[in-house]
C-alpha positions in Angstrom: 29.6 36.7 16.1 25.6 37.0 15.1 26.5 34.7 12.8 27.6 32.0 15.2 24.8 33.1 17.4 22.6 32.3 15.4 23.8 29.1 14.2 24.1 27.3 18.0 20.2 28.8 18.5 19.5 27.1 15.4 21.3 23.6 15.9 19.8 24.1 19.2 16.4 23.9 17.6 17.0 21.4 15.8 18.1 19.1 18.6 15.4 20.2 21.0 12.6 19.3 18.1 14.6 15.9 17.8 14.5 15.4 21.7 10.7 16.1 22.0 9.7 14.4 18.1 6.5 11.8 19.6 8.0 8.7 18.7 6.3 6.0 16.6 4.5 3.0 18.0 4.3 -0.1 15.8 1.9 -2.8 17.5 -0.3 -5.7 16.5 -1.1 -9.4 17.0 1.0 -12.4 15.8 -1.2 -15.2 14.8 -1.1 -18.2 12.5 -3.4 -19.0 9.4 -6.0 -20.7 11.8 -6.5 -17.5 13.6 -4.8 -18.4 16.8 -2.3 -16.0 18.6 1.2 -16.7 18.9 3.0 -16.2 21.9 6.2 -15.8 22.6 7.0 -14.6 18.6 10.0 -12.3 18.1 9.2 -9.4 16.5 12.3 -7.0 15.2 12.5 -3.8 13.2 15.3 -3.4 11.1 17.1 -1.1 9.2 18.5 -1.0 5.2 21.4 -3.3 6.1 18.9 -5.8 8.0 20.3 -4.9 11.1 17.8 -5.0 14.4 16.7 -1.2 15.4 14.2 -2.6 17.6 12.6 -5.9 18.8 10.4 -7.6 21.3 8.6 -10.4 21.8 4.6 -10.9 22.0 2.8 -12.0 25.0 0.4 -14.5 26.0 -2.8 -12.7 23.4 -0.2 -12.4 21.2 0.0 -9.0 21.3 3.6 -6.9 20.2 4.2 -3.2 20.7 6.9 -1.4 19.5 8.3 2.6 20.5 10.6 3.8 17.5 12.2 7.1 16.0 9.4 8.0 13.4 11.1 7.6 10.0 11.2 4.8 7.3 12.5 1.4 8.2 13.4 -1.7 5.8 11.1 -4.4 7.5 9.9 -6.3 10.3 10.0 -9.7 10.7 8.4 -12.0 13.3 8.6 -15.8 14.2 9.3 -17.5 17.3 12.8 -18.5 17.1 12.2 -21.7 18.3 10.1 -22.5 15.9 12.3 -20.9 12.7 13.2 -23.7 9.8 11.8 -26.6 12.6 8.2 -26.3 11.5 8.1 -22.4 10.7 8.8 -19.8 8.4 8.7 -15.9 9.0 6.9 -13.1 8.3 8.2 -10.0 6.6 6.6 -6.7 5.8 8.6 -4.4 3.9 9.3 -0.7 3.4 7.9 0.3 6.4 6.5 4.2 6.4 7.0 6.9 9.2 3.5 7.3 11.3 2.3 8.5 14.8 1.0 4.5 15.1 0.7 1.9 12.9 -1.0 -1.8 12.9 0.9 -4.7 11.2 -0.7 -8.1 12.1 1.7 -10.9 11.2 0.4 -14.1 9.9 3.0 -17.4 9.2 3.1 -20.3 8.7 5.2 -22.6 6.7 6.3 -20.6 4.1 8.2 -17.4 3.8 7.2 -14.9 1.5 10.4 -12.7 0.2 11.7 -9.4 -1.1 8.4 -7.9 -2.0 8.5 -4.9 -4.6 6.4 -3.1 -6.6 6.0 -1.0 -9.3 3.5 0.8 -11.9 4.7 1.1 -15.8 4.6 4.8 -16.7 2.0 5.4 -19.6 0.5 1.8 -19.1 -3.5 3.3 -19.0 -4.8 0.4 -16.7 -5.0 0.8 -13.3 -2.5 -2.2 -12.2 0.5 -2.5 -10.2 3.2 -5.2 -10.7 4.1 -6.9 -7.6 7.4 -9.4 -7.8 8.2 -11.7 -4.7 10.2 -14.7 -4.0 8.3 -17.5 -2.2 10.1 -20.6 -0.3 8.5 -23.5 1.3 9.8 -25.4 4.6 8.6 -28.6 3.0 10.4 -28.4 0.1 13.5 -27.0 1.6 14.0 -29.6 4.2 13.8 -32.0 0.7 16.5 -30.2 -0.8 18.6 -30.3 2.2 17.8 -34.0 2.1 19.6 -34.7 -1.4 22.5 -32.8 -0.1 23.1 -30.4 -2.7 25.9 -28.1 -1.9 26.0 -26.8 -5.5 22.9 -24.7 -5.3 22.6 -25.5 -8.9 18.8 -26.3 -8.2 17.8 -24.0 -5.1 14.6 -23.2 -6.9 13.1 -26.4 -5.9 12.2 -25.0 -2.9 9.9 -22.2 -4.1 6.8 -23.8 -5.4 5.2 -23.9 -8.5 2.4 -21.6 -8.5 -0.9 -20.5 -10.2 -2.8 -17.3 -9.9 -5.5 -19.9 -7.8 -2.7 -20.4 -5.2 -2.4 -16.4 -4.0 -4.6 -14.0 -3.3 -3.9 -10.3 -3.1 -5.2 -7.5 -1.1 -4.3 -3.5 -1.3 -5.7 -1.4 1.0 -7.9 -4.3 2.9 -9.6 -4.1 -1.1 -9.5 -7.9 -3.0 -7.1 -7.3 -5.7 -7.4 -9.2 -8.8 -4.7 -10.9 -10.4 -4.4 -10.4 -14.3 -1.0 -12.2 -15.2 1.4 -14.5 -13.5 4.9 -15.2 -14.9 7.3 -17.2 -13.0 11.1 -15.7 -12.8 14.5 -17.4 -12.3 15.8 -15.1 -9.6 20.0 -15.3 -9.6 20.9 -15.7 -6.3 24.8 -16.1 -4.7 24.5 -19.3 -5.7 22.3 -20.9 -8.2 18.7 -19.5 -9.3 16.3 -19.3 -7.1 11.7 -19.3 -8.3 10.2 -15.9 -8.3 7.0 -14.3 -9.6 5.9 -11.3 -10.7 1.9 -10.9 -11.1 -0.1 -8.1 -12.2 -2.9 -7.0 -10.5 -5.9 -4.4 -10.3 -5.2 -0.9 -8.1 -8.2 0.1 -6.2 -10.3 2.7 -8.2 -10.3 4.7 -5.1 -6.3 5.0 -4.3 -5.6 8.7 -3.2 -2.2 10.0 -5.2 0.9 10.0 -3.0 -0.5 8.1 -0.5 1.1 5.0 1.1 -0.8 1.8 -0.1 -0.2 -1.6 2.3 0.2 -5.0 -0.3 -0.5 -8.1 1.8 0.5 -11.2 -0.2 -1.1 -14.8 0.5 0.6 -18.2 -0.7 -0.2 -21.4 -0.2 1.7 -24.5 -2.0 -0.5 -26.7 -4.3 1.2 -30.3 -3.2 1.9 -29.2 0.4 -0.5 -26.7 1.6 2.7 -24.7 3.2 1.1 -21.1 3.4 2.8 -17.8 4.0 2.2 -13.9 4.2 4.1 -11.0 3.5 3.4 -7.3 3.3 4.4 -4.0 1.2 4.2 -0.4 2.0 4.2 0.8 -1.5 4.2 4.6 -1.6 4.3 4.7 -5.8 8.1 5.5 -6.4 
């Protein structure tokens, strides 16, 4: 009987702390690579199976705000809808952490950059991080749709072919420098589709087990299609 007492005062707890838990606010300003605002952008949360937890859309300044359980989420996208594969490509940040308040400013344009990731190689003795992503451009896609490929065989045509020149890093609001560039053929469901992996510098000043934020910058050599994406790397 104390035994079951105590176990609904306990549960009871537990669902009071969850009732009462200050929820977290995600907010910033959508904008596009010439600094100018975007209104009317959908912006949505979403969990490990990219289904939408939460969304909104941003108002006249631009501005998005977000109220959320505080935990981890997948990623965040935002684009205005009526915009998406016309003349734009989203934004995506990824692996987002569990805060009281956090500030993601999205930035797009015409091309999407994909399923960041990140990692350090254990016993490596430089201070560098290897960051992989998968970049596609509008341009180039609306070519490939144009010589009606339904094979897939050649889907990498629409990432672009990059240099270390064409993206620029930043960790922690710190320039990152690049040290090596390889290009990847990523297998997709069908065909291969052009990823990278780069290696670049960790800030000297990087607390341990602390959550860094990885923004990634592209722009395309023969098009000048640009895109940003983000990572929450916490080191695992």
């Amino acid at each position: 009987m104390i035994l079951n007492l105590l176990l609904v005062v306990s549960v009871s707890a537990i669902a009071s702390a969850q009732v009462h838990q200050k929820p977290m606010v995600i907010s910033g300003f959508v904008r596009d690579f010439q600094g100018r605002v975007i209104d009317s952008a959908n912006v949505v949360l979403q969990n490990r199976m990219f289904q939408p937890v939460a969304q909104t859309v941003t108002d006249k300044m631009g501005y998005y705000s977000l109220k959320v359980e505080k935990r981890d989420y997948n990623s965040l996208l935002a684009i205005r809808m009526s915009d998406y594969g016309k003349t734009r490509l989203e934004f995506w940040a990824w692996k987002i952490p569990p805060a009281d308040s956090l500030l993601i400013d999205p930035r797009y344009h015409r091309l999407e950059v994909y399923g960041l990731n990140a990692f350090v190689v254990q016993g490596s003795g430089s201070r560098s991080i290897f960051v992989y992503f998968r970049p596609m451009s509008l341009t180039r896609y609306a070519e490939w749709q144009s010589l009606h490929d339904t094979t897939g065989s050649e889907m990498r045509v629409i990432g672009p072919t990059l240099a270390t020149k064409d993206i620029a890093v930043t960790i922690d609001g710190q320039v990152s420098n690049i040290l090596d560039l390889c290009e990847v053929k990523e297998k997709a469901k069908v065909g291969f589709m052009r990823g990278y992996f780069i290696q670049c510098t960790l800030p000297n000043s990087k607390p341990r087990d602390t959550t860094s934020r990885i923004v990634i910058a592209v722009t395309d050599p023969e098009n000048q299609d640009k895109g940003e994406g983000m990572l929450f790397w916490s080191g695992d």
